[in-house]
C-alpha positions, 0 to 999 in steps of 0.5 A, a space after each residue: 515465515 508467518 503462520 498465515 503465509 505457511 496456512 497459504 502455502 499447504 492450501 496452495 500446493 495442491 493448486 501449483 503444477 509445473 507451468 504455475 509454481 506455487 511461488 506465483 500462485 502465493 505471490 497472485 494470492 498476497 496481491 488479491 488480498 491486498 486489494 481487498 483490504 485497500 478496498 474497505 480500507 478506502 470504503 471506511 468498512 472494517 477490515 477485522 475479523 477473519 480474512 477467508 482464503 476461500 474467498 481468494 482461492 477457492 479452498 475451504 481454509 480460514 485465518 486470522 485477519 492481518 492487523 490493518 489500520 481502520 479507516 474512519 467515515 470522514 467523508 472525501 479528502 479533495 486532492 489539492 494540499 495547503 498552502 505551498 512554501 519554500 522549504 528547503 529539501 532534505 539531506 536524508 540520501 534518498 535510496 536507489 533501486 538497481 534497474 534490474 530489480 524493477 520488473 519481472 527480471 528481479 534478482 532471485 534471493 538466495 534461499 535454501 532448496 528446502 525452502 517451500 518458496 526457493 527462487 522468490 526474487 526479494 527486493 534491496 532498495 527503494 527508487 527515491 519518490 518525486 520531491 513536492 517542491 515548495 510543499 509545507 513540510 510536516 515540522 513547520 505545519 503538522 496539520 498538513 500530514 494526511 490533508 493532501 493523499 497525494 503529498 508524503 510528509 515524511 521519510 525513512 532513512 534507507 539505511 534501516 531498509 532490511 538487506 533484502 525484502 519481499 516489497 515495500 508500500 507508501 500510502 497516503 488516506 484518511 489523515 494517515 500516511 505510512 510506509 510499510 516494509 515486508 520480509 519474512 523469516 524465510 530470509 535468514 539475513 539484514 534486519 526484520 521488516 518495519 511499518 511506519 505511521 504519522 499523522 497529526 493526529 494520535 486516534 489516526 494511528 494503530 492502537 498500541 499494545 497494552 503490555 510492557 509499556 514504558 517511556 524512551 528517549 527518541 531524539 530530543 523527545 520522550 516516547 512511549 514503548 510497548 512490547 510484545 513477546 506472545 506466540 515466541 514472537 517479540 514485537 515492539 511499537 514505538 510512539 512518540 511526537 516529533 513536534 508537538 501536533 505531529 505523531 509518529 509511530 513505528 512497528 517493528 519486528 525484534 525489541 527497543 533497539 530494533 524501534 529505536 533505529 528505525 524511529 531515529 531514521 525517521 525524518 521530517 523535512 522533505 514533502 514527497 509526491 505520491 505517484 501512479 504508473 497511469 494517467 486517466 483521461 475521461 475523469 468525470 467533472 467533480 471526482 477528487 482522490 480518497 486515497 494514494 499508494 506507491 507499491 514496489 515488489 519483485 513484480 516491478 514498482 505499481 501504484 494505487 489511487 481511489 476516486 471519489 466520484 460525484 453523484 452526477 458519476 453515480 447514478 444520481 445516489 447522494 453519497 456517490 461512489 467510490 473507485 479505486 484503480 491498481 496495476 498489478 504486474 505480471 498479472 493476466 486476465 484468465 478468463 475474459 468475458 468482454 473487451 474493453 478498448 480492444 484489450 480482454 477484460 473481465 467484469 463481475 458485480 458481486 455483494 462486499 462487506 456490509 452488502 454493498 455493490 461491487 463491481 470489479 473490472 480488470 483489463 488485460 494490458 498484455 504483461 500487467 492487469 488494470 484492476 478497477 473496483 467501485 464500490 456504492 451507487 456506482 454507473 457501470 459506464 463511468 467505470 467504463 469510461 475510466 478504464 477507456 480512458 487508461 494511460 500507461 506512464 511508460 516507464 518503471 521509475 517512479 520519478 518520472 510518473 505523472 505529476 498529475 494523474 487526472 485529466 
């Protein structure tokens, strides 16, 4: 377990009660910083200094900010990708998800009864995203990995995935694309959680640590390993260029060994589609995706896309605005203030980072919350507009979510 999920977990428990164990109180906790951080991260604001957890429960408790990767201000990424190609698929396995981990029917992990979180259901296995057949893979252009935020141009051979994990996260923004896998210390078993990054650009990717730096060989190439062991904690980042134009970068918890297995798991052959449980059917002329991200938690497999919509969408301002639009599973609406579709919603406008206007909406779909948050020179009746126009995908597998999410 991790410093700030221990700081987390003493703040919560004077909140829990026996209807509201503190397991979920944790888990709603993690999910509403996570949105927030997407949110600058989508924005391009950063995302240092320090994450206040007053801000997400009301307690007066502050801690250090997780480590995230910062966005640059590059403007809006159009959703269209480079030219299609024939390219054979990968014959990497893809990994499976059993059907009773998806939902809130999630096997409970085995913990121990002295554990603060006992009874949190963990994860051991990925559904397989939808394959972008005919997609330029990464090896034959690299240019292509972080041009499209609805194509993935790499994959993790399951085999590294740790025996059982809290949840797992692909994204796709800002000439990046990762995947990120989560465990904590409290499951005494498999192997320690690991993030992944690649872009055809090495300023894309986090900055590697400047202690303990050597070269290793990782495949056919040499890399450069930097290793961590501050706080009792050993850490290690790998870097290396699978072809020249492509660079890829993995973290993990352990040493060398522990960054080489999941570097060699590493593939570059097969294009996936990034996919969200949801169409949206009253998209406003001239809106292009920012950013994608396919979430797999106990809770059940979310999603996540950003919009960038036009001025004539934003109230006439310039630079427009942006929106980002999240399920979030087993999540309700507390306290509605309106209806939106004939479904209770909540709406709030409040000042974010840097004073920029936010107005965040969420409607309740009975089982799942729809999160909408616009940020900038936003018109609070597109936002409307666009939770109006929500289609559930109907289904919990990934595969068979939209191809297109728009329109």
């Amino acid at each position: 377990m991790t410093d700030l999920e221990e700081i987390l977990i003493r703040t919560l428990e004077d909140r829990a009660t026996p209807e509201v164990p503190i397991e979920r109180l944790l888990t709603v906790t993690r999910e509403r910083g996570r949105r927030r951080q997407r949110l600058r991260r989508v924005a391009g604001l950063s995302a240092g200094g320090a994450l206040t957890v007053a801000a997400l429960v009301g307690a007066a408790v502050t801690v250090p900010a997780l480590a995230t990767h910062q966005t640059r201000a590059t403007g809006t990424a159009g959703a269209g990708g480079g030219p299609a190609t024939a390219v054979p698929s990968a014959a990497m396995p893809s990994a499976t998800m059993p059907s009773a981990t998806v939902g809130p029917s999630a096997p409970t992990a085995p913990f121990s009864t002295t554990d603060p979180r006992a009874g949190l259901s963990t994860l051991t296995g990925l559904p397989a995203l939808p394959v972008a057949a005919g997609a330029v893979i990464a090896r034959t252009d690299p240019a292509v990995v972080g041009s499209d935020p609805l194509l993935l141009h790499f994959e993790v051979d399951p085999a590294v995935l740790p025996a059982q994990f809290l949840e797992a996260e692909w994204r796709s923004l800002d000439g990046l694309e990762d995947l990120n896998v989560q465990t904590t210390k409290a499951l005494p078993f498999g192997d320690p959680g690991f993030k992944v990054q690649v872009s055809h650009q090495a300023q894309d990717l986090d900055k590697l640590s400047s202690g303990g730096r050597r070269a290793v060989r990782v495949g056919a190439t040499t890399g450069t390993l930097s290793l961590d062991q501050s706080q009792g904690i050993s850490a290690a980042e790998l870097r290396w260029q699978p072809v020249p134009g492509l660079w890829a970068q993995v973290q993990v918890t352990g040493g060398e060994s522990a960054a080489l297995r999941v570097a060699n798991a590493v593939g570059f052959d097969r294009v996936s589609r990034c996919v969200v449980p949801f169409r949206l059917t009253s998209v406003p002329a001239g809106a292009s995706v920012d950013s994608c991200a396919v979430a797999v938690m106990t809770s059940g497999a979310t999603g996540l896309m950003s919009l960038h919509l036009p001025p004539s969408a934003s109230g006439g301002a310039s630079a427009g605005s942006d929106v980002t639009v999240e399920v979030d599973r087993g999540v309700t609406v507390t306290k509605p203030n309106q209806k939106v579709g004939g479904r209770p919603a909540m709406l709030r406008e409040y000042q974010g980072d840097a004073k920029h206007p936010v107005l965040q909406l969420d409607v309740d779909h009975a089982g799942y919350t729809v999160d909408l948050l616009a940020e900038g020179q936003y018109d609070p009746a597109v936002i409307l507009d666009l939770a109006n126009g929500f289609q559930d995908a109907g289904s919990p597998d990934p595969r068979t979510w939209p191809a297109d999410s728009l329109g």
